[in-house]
C-alpha positions, 0 to 999 in steps of 0.5 A: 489483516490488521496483524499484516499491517502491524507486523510490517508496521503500515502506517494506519488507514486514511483516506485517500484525496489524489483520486490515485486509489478512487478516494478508498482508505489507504495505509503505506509503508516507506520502502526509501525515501521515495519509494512506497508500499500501498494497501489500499482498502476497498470494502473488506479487500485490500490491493498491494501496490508499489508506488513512487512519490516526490515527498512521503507527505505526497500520499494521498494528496498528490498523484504518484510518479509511478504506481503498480499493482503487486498483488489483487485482494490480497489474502495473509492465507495465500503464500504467493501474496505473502511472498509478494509483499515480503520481496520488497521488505527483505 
């Protein structure tokens, strides 16, 4: 997983405090300057999400206007969660 996050330059994990991502570590990617990628990281899983805040520096301290799930326990070996994660990249 770490060469996901590093290969489409993620931010590193940190925890989150907006109770958004119940307080898990989460590690984000700016898409715009208000639109966001969002790992969340829960034990050994990790759930994409899509996520809108005011301010980048609102990740994790402030709750998001919009959030969404893209992908469960996403998994680099399954190419539909791939795919997923690249549509918002290219």
């Amino acid at each position: 997983m770490d060469n996901v996050l590093d290969y489409f330059e993620f931010s590193s994990f940190f925890k989150d405090t907006s109770n958004s991502f119940s307080g898990n570590d989460i590690a984000f990617r700016e898409l715009n300057e208000t639109h966001f990628l969002i790992f969340e990281k829960n034990d050994l899983k990790y759930n994409l999400y899509v996520s809108k805040f005011a301010h980048k520096n609102d990740i994790g301290k402030k709750k998001p206007d919009i959030l969404e799930l893209v992908v469960r326990d996403y998994d680099k070996s399954i190419s539909e969660h791939r795919i997923a994660l690249r549509q918002y990249l290219e």
